[in-house]
Each structure stands twice: as C-alpha cells, then as structure tokens.
N, C-alpha and C positions, 0 to 999 in steps of 0.2 A: 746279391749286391756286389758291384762292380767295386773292388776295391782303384782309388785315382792315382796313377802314376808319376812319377817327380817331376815330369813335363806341367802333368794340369797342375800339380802343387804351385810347381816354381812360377806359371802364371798367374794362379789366383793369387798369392803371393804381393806378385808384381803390380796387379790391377786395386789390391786394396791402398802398396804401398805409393802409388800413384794418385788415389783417392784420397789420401789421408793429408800427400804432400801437396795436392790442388785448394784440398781443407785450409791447411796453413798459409800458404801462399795467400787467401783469398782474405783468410783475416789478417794477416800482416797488411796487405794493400792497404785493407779498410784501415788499421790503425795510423798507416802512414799517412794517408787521407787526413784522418780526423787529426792530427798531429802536426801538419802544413796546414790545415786550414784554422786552425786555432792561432798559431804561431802568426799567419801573414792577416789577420782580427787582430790579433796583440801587437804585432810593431805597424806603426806607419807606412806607408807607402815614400820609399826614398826618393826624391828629386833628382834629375840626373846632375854630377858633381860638375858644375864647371868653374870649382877651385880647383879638383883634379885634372883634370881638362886644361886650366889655364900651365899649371905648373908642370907637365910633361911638355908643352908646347914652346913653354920660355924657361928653360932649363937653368940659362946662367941669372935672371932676374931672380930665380926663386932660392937660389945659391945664396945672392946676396941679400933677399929678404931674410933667410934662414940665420945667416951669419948677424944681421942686425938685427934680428930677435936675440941670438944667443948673448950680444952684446949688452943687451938692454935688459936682457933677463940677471947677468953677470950683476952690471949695475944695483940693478934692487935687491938681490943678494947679500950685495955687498951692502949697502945702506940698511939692511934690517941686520946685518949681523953689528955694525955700527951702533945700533939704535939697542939692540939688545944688552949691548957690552956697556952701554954708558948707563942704561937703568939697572943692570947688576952692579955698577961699580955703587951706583947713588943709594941703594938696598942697601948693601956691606957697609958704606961709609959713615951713613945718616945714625944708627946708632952710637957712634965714637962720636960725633959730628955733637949731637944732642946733651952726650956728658960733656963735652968740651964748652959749651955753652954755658950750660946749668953749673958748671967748677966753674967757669969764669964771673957770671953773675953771684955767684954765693961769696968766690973770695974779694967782688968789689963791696959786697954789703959788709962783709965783716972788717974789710980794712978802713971802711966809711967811718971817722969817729962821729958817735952818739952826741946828739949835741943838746942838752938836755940844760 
C-alpha cells in the first residue's frame, strides 16, 4: 500500500473543503430565498412616492410647507398644554372651592334666626 504524499493530502483536503463550502453556500441561498420571499408576501407592494418626487422637485414649496406644519404643530402644543394647565388648576382648586361653599351655606343657616 501506497502510502499518499502532502500533495494528494493537501488536495483531497482542498476538494472536500470546497464541497463542504458549495454545501453552505447553497443552503444559505435557499435561506435567503425563503426569507425575501416571505418578507415581499408580508409587506405590500410600494407605489412609486410621488410625495417624494413632488418635494425634491419643488424644494423651496416644501420648505415652506414644512415650516407651516411646524407652525401649526407649535400651535396645538401650545393650546393642549393650555387646556391641561387649566384642568389641573380646576382638580387642585375644586376641593377648597367645595369647603368654601359648604362653610358658607352652614354659616348662612346658622346666623338665620329660627323663627318659631
């Protein structure tokens, strides 16, 4: 028996590690396969954007749309932080509010003379 020299080794070697990496390779594919194809099943198919489209083409309009969004976004900001602060004030105040009431009706009864 022919003992195989570090040439044939180092090829046979080479030819398995070549097999083994066509191996992987071929199931990676497939996964990548099945993994775009699930993906573009799961989202929609996108419409081409012609918001995007319109606003690369009219640069200084979408400046000033942008700037009267942020204006009007500001606005309701502001009127919910308004709206919030006047209902925390009316929470906090309504219990003082309620004794202030009830002390005042009890000392109009009491100073009412009985008329008997």
């Amino acid at each position: 028996m022919q003992i195989p020299n570090f040439e044939q080794i180092s090829h046979r070697l080479e030819t398995i590690r070549d097999q083994a990496i066509a191996g992987y390779l071929v199931q990676i594919d497939q996964l990548n396969q099945t993994a775009s194809q699930a993906l573009q099943n799961f989202l929609p198919p996108a419409p081409p954007s012609t918001q995007l489209t319109w606003l690369v083409s009219h640069p200084l309009q979408a400046l000033f749309l942008g700037l009267l969004l942020l204006s009007l976004l500001s606005g309701l900001f502001s009127a919910l932080s308004k709206l919030s602060e006047q209902l925390w004030l009316f929470l906090l105040r309504a219990p003082f509010q309620l004794i202030g009431w009830l002390f005042s009706g009890l000392t109009r009864k009491l100073a009412k003379p009985s008329q008997k």
